[in-house]
C-alpha positions as CSV (number, residue, x, y, z in Angstrom):
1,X,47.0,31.5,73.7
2,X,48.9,28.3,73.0
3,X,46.8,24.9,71.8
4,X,46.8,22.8,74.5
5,X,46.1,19.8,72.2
6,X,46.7,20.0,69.0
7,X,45.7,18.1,66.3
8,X,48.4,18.3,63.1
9,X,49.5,17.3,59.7
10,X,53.1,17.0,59.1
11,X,52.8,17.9,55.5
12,X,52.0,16.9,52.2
13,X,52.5,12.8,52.3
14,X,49.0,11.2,53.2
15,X,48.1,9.2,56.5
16,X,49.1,6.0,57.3
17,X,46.0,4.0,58.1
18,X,45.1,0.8,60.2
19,X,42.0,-0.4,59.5
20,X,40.7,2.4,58.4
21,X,42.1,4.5,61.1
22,X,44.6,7.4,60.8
23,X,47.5,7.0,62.5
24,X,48.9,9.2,64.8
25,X,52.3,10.3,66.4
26,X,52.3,11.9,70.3
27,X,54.6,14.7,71.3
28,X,54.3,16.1,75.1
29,X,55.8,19.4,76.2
30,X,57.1,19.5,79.8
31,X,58.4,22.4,81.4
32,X,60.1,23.0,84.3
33,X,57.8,24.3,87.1
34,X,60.7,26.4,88.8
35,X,61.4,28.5,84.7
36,X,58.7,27.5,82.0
37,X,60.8,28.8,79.7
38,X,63.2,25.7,79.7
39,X,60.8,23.0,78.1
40,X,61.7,19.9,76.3
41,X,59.7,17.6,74.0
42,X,59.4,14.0,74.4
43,X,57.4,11.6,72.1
44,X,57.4,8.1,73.5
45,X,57.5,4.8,71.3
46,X,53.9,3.4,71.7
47,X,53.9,-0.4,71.0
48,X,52.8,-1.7,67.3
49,X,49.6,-3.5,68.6
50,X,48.4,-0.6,70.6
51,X,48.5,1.8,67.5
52,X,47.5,5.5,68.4
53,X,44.6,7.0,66.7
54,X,42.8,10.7,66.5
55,X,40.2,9.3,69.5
56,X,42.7,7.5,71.9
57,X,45.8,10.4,71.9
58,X,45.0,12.5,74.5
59,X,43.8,9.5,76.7
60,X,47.3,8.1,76.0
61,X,49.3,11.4,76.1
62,X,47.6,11.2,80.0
63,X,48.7,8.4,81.2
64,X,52.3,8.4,79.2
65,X,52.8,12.2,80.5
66,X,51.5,11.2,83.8
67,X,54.4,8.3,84.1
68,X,56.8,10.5,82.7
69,X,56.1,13.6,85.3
70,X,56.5,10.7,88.1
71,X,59.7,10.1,86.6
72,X,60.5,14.0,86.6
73,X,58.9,15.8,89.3
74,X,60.4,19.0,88.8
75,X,58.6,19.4,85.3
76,X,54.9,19.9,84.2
77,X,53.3,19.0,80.7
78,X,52.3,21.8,79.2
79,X,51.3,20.3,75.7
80,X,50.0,17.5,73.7
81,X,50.4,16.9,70.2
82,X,48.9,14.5,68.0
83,X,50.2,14.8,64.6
84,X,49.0,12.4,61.6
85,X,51.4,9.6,60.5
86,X,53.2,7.4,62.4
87,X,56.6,8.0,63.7
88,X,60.2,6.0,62.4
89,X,61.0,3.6,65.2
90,X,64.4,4.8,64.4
91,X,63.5,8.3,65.4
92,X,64.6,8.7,69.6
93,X,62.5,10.0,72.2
């Protein structure tokens, strides 16, 4: 069975930390309700001064997913990631 949230290291390089806190990149999964087999992963750009942490992700991967199924009704999320380290603005969505 799949993770439904999952919590991940990117590799080798060490976290980046904000006051003491890991920072953290968020990846959703949607699928399309009519063939989950044709998925696609998006990973919005979260403001600088509303950094993402271990504790707030999945509250945040709620209401981002949430806004982004409104925005695609045809698709459900089927996965959260939180991965250590925080994403290259120059990196798209």
């Amino acid at each position: 069975m799949a993770c439904g949230l999952c919590f991940r290291h990117p590799g080798p390089v060490g976290p980046d930390l904000l006051g003491g806190l890991m920072l953290v990149t968020l990846s959703m999964i949607f699928c399309l309700v009519s063939d989950p087999t044709q998925c696609q992963t998006v990973t919005p750009l979260i403001p600088d001064d509303q950094p993402l942490s271990v504790s707030n992700c999945s509250i945040t991967a709620q209401i981002e997913g949430a806004k982004w199924v409104n925005e695609h009704p045809a698709y459900q999320m089927t996965r959260i990631l939180c991965m250590a380290g925080k994403r290259i603005k120059s990196q798209g969505t």
